[in-house]
N, C-alpha and C positions, 0 to 999 in steps of 0.2 A: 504494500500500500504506500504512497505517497502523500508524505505528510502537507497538510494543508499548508499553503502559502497565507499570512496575515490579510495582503489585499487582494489575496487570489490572483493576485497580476502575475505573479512567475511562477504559477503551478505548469502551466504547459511546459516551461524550462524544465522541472525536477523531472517531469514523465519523457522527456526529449533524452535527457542526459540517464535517466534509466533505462529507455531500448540501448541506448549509447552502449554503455555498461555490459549487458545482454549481450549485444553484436560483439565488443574487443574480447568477452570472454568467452565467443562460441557456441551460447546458445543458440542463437540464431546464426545460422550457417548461412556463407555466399551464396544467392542466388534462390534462399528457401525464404518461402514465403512468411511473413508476418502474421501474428493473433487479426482478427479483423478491428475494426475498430469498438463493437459491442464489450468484444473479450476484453480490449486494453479498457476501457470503461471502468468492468467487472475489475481486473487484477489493479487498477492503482483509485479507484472509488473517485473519478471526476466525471465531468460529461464529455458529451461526444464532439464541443467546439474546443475545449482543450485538449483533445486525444489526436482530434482532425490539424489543428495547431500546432501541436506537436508532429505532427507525421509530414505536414507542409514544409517546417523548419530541416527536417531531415531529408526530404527531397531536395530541398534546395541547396543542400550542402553536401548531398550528394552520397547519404550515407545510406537509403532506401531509393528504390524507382517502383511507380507503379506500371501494371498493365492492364489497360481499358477491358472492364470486365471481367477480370481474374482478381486483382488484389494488390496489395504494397509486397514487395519482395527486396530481401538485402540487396545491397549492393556489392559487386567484385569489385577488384584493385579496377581506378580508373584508365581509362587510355589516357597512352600519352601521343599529343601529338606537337612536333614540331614545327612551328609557325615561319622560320627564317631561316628557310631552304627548300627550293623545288628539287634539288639533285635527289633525294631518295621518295618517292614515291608512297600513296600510304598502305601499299601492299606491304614492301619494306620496313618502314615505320612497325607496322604491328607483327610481324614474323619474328623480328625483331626481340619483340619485349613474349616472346614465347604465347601468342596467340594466334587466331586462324582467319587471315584477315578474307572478305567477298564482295566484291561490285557486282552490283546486278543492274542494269538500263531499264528504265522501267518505259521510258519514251525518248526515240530519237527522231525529229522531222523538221522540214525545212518553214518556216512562219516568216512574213515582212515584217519587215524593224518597224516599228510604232515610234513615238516619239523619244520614250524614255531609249531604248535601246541606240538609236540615233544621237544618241546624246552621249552615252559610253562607247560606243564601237565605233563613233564618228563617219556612219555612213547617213545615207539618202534617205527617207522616209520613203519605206515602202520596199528598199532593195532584198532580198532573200539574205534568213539566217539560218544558221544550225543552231537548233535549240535541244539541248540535251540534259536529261533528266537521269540520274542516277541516287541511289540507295546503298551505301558503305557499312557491311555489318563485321561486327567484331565477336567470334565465338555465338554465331548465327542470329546477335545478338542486333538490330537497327540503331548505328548511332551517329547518322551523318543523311542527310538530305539535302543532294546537291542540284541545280539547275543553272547548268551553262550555256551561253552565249556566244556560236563564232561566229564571223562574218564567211559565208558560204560562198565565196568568190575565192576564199583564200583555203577552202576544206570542202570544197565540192563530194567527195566519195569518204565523207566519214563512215566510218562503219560502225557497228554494235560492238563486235568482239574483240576491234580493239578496244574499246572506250572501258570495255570490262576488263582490262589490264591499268594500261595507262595513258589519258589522254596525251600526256604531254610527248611521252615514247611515242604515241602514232603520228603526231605534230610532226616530229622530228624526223621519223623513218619512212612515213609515207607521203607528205608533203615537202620534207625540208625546214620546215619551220620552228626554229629551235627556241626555247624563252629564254628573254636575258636577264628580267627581272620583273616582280610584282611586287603592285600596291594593294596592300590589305586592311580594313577595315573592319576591325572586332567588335560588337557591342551585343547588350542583354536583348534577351529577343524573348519574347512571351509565346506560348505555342499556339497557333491558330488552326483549327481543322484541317486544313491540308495538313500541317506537321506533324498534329497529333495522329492521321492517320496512317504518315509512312514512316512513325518513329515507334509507332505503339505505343504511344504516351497520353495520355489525359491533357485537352484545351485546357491553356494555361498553364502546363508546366513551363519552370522554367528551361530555356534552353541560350544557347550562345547563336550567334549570327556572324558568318565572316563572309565580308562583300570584297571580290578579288580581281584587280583588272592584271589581266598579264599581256609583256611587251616585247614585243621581238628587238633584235639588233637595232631596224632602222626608226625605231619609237614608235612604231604601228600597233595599234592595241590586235590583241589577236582572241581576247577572251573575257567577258565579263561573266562573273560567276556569283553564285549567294549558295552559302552552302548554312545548313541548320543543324547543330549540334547540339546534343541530348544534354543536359544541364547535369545530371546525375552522371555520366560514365565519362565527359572529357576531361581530359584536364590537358594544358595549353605550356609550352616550354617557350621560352624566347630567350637565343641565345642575342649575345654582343660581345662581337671582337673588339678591341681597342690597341 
């Protein structure tokens, strides 16, 4: 039981900092599911917006994830991912740290740039793009949804099955198109049904947002991208040389 708080304002803290407890000593195992939120009720004697409180704070900090219809489940060691470097690839990246990484294209087809796109890719309003949608899972696990942006003058025969290895490898190998460098853009990003749907996460979790223009040799943009990162499983490296 969790001893009452005086003004009741940090009872959800002692019940947060109790799964806490739980999880570092093993009761609750990686990836095994949580008491529902009745049961945590029942074992610490508060209600269901201090339970729900407490379970919000731990998603957000990435110590539980939920899945839409199933329940809250622990969380595994988070990925890591490298933000200042295109050389290794996020196949790379998670083989790497002893996991099984998977791209899956869920949609790849040719659409006219609209204004916004004309605006990043600095073509014509209206001229033809490759718009390509992808799904990055970690131990079959969804935690990246991505939607890129080329100008299809300059990637006319993209294909699927490269894009399910490595865009930037098929750039390179079967265009010629090599990146020299990219502008990235990090921020909080709230989840909106689209996300929640091909993260398997509940509207409004939290998630990360990284918007990415990448540049060839002659400062031609060659790719604007937004990719949506599950708030519970990333976690973000940046390095700096000096």
């Amino acid at each position: 039981m969790v001893e009452e708080a005086r003004d009741g304002s940090a009872l959800h803290l002692k019940v947060k900092d109790a799964i806490i407890q739980l999880i570092n000593d093993g009761e609750y195992k990686p990836n095994s599911q949580l008491p529902t939120e009745a049961e945590f009720c029942e074992k610490y004697s508060v209600s269901r917006t201090t339970v729900r409180t407490a379970l919000q704070q731990l998603t957000t900090e990435g110590y539980v994830y939920r899945k839409r219809g199933s329940g809250t489940f622990v969380s595994a060691n988070k990925v890591k991912q490298i933000l200042t470097t295109t050389v290794d690839h996020f196949s790379s990246q998670i083989s790497m740290q002893g996991k099984k990484p998977l791209i899956k294209v869920i949609k790849l087809e040719v659409i006219p740039a609209d204004e916004f796109l004309c605006e990043q890719l600095k073509l014509q309003e209206g001229e033809p793009v490759n718009m390509l949608e992808r799904i990055r899972f970690v131990n079959d696990e969804p935690i990246q949804f991505e939607t890129a942006y080329l100008p299809w003058y300059k990637t006319p025969a993209l294909h699927k099955q490269g894009c399910e290895k490595s865009l930037y490898s098929q750039l390179q190998t079967q265009f010629g198109l090599k990146i020299n460098r990219t502008i990235e853009t990090l921020e909080l990003f709230i989840a909106d049904q689209e996300a929640a749907e091909k993260l398997n996460i509940e509207v409004g979790d939290p998630c990360f947002s990284l918007d990415t223009l990448a540049y060839l040799h002659d400062e031609s943009i060659i790719e604007y991208s937004r990719t949506i990162y599950r708030g519970d499983l990333a976690h973000f490296v940046i390095e700096r040389n000096y």
